[in-house]
C-alpha angles and dihedrals in degrees: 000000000000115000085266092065105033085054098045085054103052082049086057096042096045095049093043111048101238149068105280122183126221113219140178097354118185136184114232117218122237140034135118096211121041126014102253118214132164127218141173112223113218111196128150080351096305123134118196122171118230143172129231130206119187129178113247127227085262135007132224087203117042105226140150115247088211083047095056096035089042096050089050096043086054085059100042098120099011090110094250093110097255110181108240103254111222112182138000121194113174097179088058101234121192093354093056095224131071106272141163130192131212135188108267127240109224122195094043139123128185107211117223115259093229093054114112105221104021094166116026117189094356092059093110093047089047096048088045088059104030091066096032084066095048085051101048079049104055087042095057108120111239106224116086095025114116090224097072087061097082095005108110103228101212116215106274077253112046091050091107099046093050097046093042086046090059094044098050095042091058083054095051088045091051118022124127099197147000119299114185099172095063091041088053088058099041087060090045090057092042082046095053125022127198122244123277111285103253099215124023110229138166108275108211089208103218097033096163148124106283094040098080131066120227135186104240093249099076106282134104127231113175140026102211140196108027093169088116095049124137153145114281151100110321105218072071086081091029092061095043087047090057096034107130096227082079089058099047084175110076092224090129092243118118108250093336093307120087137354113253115258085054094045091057097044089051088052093038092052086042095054100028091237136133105222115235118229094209097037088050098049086052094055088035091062090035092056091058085047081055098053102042080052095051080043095051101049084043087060088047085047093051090045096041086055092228091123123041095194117120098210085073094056087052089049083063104048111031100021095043087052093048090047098057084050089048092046095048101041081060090049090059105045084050089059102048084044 
């Protein structure tokens, strides 16, 4: 047993009024945001898989641990493949540190966005389902859900300012040297802002290939990681989702799944929303202004010597690059536009 373990098990023990057992727990790599392990709970002779996610010392990405566990407990049973959220202690308890457990999902892999072929034969099932979720998401209606208890809702209006404030201001926090790419676009969205979303809806944050567990025969059994979940518009997740940083082949299929104009009509019959040109070339460019500011404060994580990951390290380096191509091809079509 290591002092993780023996911790988490007196927690368990202590919470639920009998001995309970820690077994097999394993850190996860990854993540900028929580520390990630996996256990398997032994109590009366029963063994049931979980998965712990505990706050760091410091964070890459600042979240909010009830954000995140509240977001996922208001789609448990929504059929978007929520995990089932189990405990949330934000003083830390017995484990010294903010944390909160869900039920694991066993059987599952999450293909890696950069993979060229991520899906093989079940791509169009995937695809099917993978936007048919971000659309039942963006669709939920927002009274009744717990996370509207602690989430901000933004004006209709005022959903891309907000958004575009937090995300240049990490870049102005972090970054290491001048980039003017990302500067230019940030002036073309303040420029020129899109029109006013047309539904708030809860924004899952980092809704991507990569991010979902499925069960290697073309269905999909989990949504991962809602630590960057909010209230918003929701072409904001659209736009990330599609972003081609996550297809890094130029097939003209999203991540490896469909091609485009079948991704956005699945997502458009799931919400119940007409998608905006102009609103979705706005998000569109602001998701690639997100991404070079996670991967520049991932490159000022990695130097400062605070996270170990490499992948950090690898944010820095290839996705900052692809970004700044990404960022500039979009320029440029703006401009011939």
């Amino acid at each position: 047993m290591t002092p993780l373990a023996d911790a988490l098990a007196a927690y368990l023990t202590r919470t639920a009024g009998a001995p309970v057992a820690v077994e097999a727990l394993a850190r996860i790599s990854g993540g900028a945001s929580r520390e990630t392990y996996r256990y398997d709970a032994v109590i009366g002779g029963r063994r049931d898989g979980y998965i712990l996610r505990r706050d760091p010392p410091g964070s890459l990405i600042d979240t909010d641990r009830r954000l995140e566990f509240l977001a996922i407990s208001s789609f448990v049973g929504k059929g978007v493949a929520a995990p089932q959220v189990v405990a949330l202690e934000e003083d830390g308890a017995e484990l010294d540190r903010p944390f909160f457990i869900m039920r694991r999902v066993d059987g599952g892999a999450a293909a890696s966005p950069f993979s060229a072929d991520p899906y093989g034969e079940h791509r169009e099932a995937i695809g099917e389902q993978f936007f048919s979720i971000l659309g039942k998401i963006a669709a939920e209606p927002l009274a009744g859900l717990p996370f509207v208890e602690v989430a901000p809702a933004p004006e209709h209006s005022a959903c891309w300012r907000r958004e575009l404030d937090y995300w240049a201001g990490v870049i102005d926090a972090d970054e290491q040297h001048p980039q003017p790419i990302v500067r230019a676009a940030i002036r073309r969205l303040r420029r020129d802002p899109p029109p006013t979303a047309a539904r708030i809806s809860v924004v899952h944050g980092d809704y991507r290939s990569g991010n979902f567990l499925h069960d290697g025969r073309g269905s999909i059994i989990a949504v991962l990681d809602w630590e960057m979940a909010h209230l918003g518009d929701p072409l904001e997740d659209l736009a990330w989702a599609m972003d081609p940083l996550w297809s890094p082949i130029p097939d003209g299929r999203v991540s490896g799944m469909i091609g485009v104009a079948e991704a956005l009509a699945i997502w458009s019959r799931a919400s119940g929303l007409a998608i905006d040109p102009k609103a979705m070339a706005w998000w569109s460019l602001f998701a690639a202004v997100k991404g070079q500011a996670i991967w520049t404060s991932s490159a000022k994580a990695w130097k400062d010597g605070g996270f170990i990951e490499p992948i950090l390290a690898f944010s820095g380096w290839y996705t900052a690059r692809r970004h700044d191509e990404i960022l500039a091809e979009r320029l440029s079509a703006l401009e011939v536009a």
